[in-house]
N, C-alpha and C positions, 0 to 999 in steps of 0.2 A: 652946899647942903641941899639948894632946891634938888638938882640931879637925882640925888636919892627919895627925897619926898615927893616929888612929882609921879610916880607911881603910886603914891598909897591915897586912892581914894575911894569914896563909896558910889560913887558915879560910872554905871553901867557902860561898858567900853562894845561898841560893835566893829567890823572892817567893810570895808567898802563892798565887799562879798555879801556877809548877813544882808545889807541892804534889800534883795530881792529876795524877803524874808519880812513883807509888810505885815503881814497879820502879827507876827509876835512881836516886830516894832511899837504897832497900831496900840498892841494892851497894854508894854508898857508906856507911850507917852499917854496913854487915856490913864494907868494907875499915877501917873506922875511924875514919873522916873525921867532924867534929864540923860540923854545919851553923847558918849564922846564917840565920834566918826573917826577910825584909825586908815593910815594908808600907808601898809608897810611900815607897820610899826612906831609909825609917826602921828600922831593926832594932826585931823585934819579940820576936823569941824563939832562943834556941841550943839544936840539938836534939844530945844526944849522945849515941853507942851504948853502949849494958852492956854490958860484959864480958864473955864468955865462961869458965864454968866451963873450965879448963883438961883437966879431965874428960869434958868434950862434947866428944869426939872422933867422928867421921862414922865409919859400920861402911860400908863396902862388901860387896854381896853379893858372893858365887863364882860370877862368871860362867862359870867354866870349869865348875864341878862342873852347871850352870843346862844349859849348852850340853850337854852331855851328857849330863844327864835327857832332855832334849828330842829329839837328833839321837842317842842311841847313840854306837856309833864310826862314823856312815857319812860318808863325805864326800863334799860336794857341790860339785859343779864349777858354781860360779853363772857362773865367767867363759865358759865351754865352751857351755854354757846360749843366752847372749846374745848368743856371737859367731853360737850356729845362729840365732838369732833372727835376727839380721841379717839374716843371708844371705839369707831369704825374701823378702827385702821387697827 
């Protein structure tokens, strides 16, 4: 009975191929998804993510405070800008 159940599960299956394919590895063990490593058809290995310190929270910089080191208070018409641009052409 395993034989035939042993295929049916919700656990994302890659081949030893996909592997040089880290980026889309990378987002799922970051979403959390547990992968089983095939080789030739054969399961070879289950890769699964650690855990996140629930402490590691992402800091975002202050864009606003960034933007205005940079620009002052001036404001710039980027739209005004492009539409003269157009117009020459």
């Amino acid at each position: 009975m395993c034989h035939i159940l042993c295929h049916i599960s919700d656990m994302r299956e890659i081949t030893m191929r996909q592997l040089r394919d880290t980026r889309q590895i990378e987002r799922w063990l970051e979403s959390g998804e547990t992968l089983r490593l095939r080789k030739r058809n054969r399961p070879l290995a289950q890769i699964t993510p650690i855990d996140k310190p629930k402490s590691e929270e992402k800091h975002w910089p202050d864009f606003e405070a960034r933007l205005k080191k940079i620009f002052g208070n001036r404001v710039l018409n980027v739209v005004d800008e492009y539409i003269e641009d157009r117009n020459r052409w």
